[in-house]
One Martini backbone bead per residue (centre of mass of N, CA, C, O) as a GRO file, in nm:
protein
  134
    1UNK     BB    1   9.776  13.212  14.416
    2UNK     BB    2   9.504  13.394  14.265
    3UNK     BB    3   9.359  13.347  14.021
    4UNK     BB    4   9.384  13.674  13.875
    5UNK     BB    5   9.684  13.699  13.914
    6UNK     BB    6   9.724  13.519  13.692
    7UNK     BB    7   9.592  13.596  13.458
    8UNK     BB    8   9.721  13.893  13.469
    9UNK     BB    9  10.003  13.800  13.399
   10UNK     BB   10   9.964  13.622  13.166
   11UNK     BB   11   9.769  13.869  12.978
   12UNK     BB   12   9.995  14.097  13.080
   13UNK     BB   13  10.300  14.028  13.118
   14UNK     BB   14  10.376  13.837  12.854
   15UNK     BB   15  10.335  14.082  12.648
   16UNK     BB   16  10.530  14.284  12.772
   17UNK     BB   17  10.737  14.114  12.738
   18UNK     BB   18  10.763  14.037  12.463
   19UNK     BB   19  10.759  14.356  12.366
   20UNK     BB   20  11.027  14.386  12.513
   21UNK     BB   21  11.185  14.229  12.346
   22UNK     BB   22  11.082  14.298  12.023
   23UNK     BB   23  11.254  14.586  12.042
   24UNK     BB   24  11.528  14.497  12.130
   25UNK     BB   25  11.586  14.332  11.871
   26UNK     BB   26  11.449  14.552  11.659
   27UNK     BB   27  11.706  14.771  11.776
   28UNK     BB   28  11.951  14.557  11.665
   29UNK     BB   29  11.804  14.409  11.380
   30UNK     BB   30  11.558  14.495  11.301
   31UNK     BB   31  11.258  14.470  11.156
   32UNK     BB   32  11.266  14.248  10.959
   33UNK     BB   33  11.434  14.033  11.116
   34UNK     BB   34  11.221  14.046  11.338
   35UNK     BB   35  10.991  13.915  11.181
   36UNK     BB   36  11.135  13.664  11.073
   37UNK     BB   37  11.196  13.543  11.332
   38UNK     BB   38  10.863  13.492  11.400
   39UNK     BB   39  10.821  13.342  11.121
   40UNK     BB   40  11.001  13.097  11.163
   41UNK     BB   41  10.922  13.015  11.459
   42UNK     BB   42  10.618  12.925  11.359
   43UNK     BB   43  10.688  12.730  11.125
   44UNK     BB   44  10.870  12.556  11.251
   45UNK     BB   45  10.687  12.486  11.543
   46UNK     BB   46  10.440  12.368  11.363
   47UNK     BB   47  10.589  12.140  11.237
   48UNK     BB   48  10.713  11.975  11.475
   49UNK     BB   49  10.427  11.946  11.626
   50UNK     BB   50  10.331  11.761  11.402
   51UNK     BB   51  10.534  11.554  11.437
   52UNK     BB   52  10.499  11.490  11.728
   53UNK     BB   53  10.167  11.434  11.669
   54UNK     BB   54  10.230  11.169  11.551
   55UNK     BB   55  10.392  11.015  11.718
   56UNK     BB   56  10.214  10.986  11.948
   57UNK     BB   57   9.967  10.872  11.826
   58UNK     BB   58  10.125  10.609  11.740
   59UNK     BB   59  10.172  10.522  12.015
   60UNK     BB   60   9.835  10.544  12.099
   61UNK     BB   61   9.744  10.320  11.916
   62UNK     BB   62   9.931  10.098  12.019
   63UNK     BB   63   9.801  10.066  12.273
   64UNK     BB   64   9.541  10.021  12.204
   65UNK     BB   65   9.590   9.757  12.056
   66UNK     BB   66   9.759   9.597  12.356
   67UNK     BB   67   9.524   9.710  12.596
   68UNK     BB   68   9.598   9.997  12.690
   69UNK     BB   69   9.658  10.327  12.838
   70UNK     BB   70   9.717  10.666  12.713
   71UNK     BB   71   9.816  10.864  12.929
   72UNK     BB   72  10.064  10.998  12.839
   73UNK     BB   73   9.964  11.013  12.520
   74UNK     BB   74   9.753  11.233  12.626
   75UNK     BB   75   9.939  11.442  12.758
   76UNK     BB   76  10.124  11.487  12.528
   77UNK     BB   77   9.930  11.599  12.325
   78UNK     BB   78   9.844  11.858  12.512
   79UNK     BB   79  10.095  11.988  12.492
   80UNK     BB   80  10.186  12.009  12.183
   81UNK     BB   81   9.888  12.205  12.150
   82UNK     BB   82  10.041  12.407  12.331
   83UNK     BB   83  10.310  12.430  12.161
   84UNK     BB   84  10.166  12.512  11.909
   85UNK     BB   85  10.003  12.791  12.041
   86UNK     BB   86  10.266  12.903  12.099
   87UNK     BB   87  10.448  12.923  11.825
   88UNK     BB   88  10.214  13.096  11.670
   89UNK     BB   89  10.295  13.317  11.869
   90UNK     BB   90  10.390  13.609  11.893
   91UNK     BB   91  10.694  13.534  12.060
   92UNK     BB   92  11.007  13.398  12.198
   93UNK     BB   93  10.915  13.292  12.482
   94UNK     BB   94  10.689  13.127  12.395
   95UNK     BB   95  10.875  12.974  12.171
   96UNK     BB   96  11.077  12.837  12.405
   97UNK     BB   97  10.871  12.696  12.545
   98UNK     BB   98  10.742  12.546  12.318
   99UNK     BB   99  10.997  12.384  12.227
  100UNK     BB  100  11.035  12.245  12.498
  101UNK     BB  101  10.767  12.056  12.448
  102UNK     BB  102  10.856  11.912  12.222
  103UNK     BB  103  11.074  11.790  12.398
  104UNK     BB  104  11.029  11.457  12.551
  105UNK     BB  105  11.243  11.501  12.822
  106UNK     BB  106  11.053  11.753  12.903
  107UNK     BB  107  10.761  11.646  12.847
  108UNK     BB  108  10.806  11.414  13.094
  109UNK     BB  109  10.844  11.621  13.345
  110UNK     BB  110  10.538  11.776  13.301
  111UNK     BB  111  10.378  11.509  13.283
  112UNK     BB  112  10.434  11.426  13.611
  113UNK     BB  113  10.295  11.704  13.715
  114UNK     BB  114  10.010  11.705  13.561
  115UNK     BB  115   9.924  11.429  13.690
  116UNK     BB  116   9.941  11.496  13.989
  117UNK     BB  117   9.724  11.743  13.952
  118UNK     BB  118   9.514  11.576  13.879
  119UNK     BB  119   9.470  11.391  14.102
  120UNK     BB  120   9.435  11.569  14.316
  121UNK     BB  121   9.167  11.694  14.220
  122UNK     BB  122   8.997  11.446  14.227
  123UNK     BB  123   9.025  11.415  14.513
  124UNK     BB  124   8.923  11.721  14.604
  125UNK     BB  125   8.693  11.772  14.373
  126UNK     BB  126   8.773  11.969  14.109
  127UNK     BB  127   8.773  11.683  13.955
  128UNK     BB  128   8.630  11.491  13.700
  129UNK     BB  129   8.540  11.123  13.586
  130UNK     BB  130   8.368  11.004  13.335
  131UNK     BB  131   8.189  10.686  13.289
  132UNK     BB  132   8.102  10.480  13.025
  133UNK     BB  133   7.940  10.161  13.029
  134UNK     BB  134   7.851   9.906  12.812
   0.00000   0.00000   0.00000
């Protein structure tokens, strides 16, 4: 599929469907208590990954210092705060999305995806990676 029509899924798909989910709760259970929960799932997901990045950080360190390079947990790092910023925004599907990244056994297994299409990349140099030696 071609990078436009992905973005334009993306950027108009995914609000639609939010808020087509988003009235349709709150013509069930009312504006306040849906309001209520998209401001609960915001506050509890932030909590959340700020936990899990702590804990990955933690991990990430541990490598670090035992002379490992922590490349596991720095994409889950990545994920993480991609989790966070799922589920800062208004809306269930993101929020469910978000929460699911949070869970490791969940991000281990998209860990995998990523690593591989990063790897893919490199291969066809759509993607580089520079280092400097000391």
């Amino acid at each position: 599929m071609p990078l436009p029509i992905k973005l334009a899924i993306v950027f108009i798909g995914v609000p639609l469907l939010e808020l087509t989910i988003l009235l349709r709760i709150g013509s069930l259970l009312g504006f306040w208590p849906t309001v209520g929960i998209v401001l609960l799932t915001g506050v509890l997901g932030a909590f959340l990954a700020r936990l899990e990045g702590r804990r990955v950080l933690a991990q990430l360190h541990r490598d670090l210092a035992m002379g490992r390079m922590p490349v596991a947990e720095i994409i889950d790092g990545l994920l993480i705060l991609f989790a966070g910023i799922l589920l800062v925004l208004p809306g269930l599907l993101t929020d469910l999305f978000g929460f699911a990244l949070l869970i490791p056994w969940t991000r281990r297994a998209l860990r995998f995806s990523v690593g591989r299409r990063i790897r893919r990349m490199t291969e066809t140099r759509r993607f580089s990676v520079i280092t400097f030696l000391d």
